[in-house]
N, C-alpha and C positions, 0 to 999 in steps of 0.2 A: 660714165664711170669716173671721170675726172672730176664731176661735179660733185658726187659722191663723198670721194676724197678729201675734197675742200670743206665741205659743209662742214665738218666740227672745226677746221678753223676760223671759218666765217663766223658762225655761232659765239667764238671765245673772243675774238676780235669785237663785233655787238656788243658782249658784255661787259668787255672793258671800255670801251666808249658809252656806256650806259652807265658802268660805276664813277668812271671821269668824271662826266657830266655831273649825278646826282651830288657826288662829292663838292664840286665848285660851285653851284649853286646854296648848296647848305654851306660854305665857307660863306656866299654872300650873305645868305638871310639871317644867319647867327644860331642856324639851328639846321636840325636832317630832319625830314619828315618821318613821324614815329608812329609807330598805330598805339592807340588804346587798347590797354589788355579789357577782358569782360567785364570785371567788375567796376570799371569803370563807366563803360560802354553802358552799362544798367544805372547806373547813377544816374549819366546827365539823362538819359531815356526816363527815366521817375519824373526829374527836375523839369524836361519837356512837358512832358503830358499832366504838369502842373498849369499849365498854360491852357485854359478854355477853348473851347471852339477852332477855329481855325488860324492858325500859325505860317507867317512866313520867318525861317532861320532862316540865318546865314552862319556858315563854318567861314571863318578865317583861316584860312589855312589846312585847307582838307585833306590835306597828302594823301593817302591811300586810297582817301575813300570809303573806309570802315565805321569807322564813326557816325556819317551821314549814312551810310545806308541802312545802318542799324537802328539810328534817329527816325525815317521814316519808313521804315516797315515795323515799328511796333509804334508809331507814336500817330494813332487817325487824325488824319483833317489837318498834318501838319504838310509845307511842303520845304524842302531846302535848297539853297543853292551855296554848293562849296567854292571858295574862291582859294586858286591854286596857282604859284607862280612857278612850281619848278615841274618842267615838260612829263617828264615820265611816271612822275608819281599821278600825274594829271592823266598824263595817256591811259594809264591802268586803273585807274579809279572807273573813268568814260566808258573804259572795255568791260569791266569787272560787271557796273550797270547795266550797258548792253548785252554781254551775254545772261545773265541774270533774268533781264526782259525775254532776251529770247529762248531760253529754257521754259520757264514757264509756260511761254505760249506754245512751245512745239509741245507740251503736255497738255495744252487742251486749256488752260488755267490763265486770270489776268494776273497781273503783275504789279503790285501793292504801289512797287516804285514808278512805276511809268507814269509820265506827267508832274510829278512830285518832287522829285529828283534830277537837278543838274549840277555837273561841274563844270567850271567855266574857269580859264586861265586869268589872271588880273592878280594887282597889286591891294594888298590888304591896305594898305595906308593911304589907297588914294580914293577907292571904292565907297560908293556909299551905303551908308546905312538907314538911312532915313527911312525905308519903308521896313527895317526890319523888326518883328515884335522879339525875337531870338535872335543874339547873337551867340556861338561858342567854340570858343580859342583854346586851342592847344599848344602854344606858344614858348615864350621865353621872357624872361623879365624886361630886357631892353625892348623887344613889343608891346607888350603889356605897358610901358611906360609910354611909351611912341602913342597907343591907342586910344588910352583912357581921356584925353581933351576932346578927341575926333566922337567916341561915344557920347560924350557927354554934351559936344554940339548936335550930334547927326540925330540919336535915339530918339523915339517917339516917347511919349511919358508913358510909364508903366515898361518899358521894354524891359525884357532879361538879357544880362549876361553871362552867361557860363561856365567857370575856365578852370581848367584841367592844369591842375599843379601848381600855378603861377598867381600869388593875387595883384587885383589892378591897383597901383601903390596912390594912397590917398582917398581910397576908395573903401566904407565897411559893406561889408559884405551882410546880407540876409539872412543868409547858412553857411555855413563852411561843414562840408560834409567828411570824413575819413572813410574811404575805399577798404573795404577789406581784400587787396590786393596784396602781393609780397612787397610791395613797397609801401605800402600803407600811404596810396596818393589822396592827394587835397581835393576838392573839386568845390570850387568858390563860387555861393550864384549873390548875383548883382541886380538891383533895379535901379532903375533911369526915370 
């Protein structure tokens, strides 16, 4: 009974130590991790499966996890790996995927994502890139400046870059695409 009791304050307590955390981490990175509305989400998925054959992305900076999963369950023969530095967004992205996989399969059904799909904790700025034919950032401008040296040693020739709202400064872009979203977002692709 007593345990009872306590649960909705356990619970509220969690979540305030969950918005702490997410809070201070986004004070360090210079940003909160933000999902992509749809039409966005359809853009860089176009922008992907402009890319032949089989594709290894990387998400810098995956936060939720929306993005990428949406990247490869409509985009074949791609696969990605989100690199994600703050805990929770990471944790739910992992889960979101897992339970995902494991829906499907309790229906009898495989799972577009399984094997294709990882998120993995790590620093965008130190990580490499060098095997990746895709990269795509959802970032901030003081990343996007941080990054573009690091792309332009690591990428493979032909590589794409992606980036949602932010362009890489000193860098022309390919397309620059307008989202028909209510913010009418940018979405900038790059090659390497």
């Amino acid at each position: 009974m007593m345990i009872i009791q306590l649960l909705p304050w356990l619970i509220a307590v969690l979540t305030l130590i969950a918005v702490i955390w997410i809070v201070i981490v986004s004070w360090k990175n210079g940003i909160s991790p933000m999902p992509t509305s749809r039409p966005v989400r359809q853009v860089v998925i176009q922008e992907v499966n402009r890319i032949s054959g089989y594709a290894d992305i990387m998400e810098a900076g995956s936060g939720w996890g929306t993005l990428g999963m949406d990247v490869v369950k409509y985009c074949p023969g791609k696969r990605l790996t989100g690199i994600e530095n703050s805990l929770i967004p990471l944790w739910t992205s992992q889960w979101l995927t897992w339970l995902s996989i494991l829906l499907r399969r309790a229906g009898g059904q495989q799972h577009s994502l399984k094997g294709r799909l990882r998120f993995t904790r790590g620093n965008i700025y130190t990580c490499s890139y060098a095997h990746a034919d895709c990269v795509i950032c959802y970032l901030f401008p003081g990343a996007m400046n941080r990054l573009v040296d690091k792309f332009q040693r690591e990428l493979p020739p032909g590589a794409k870059v992606i980036s949602v709202c932010f362009a890489l400064p000193g860098k022309e872009p390919l397309r620059t695409i307008t989202c028909r979203d209510a913010l009418r977002t940018k979405v900038y692709v790059y090659a390497f």
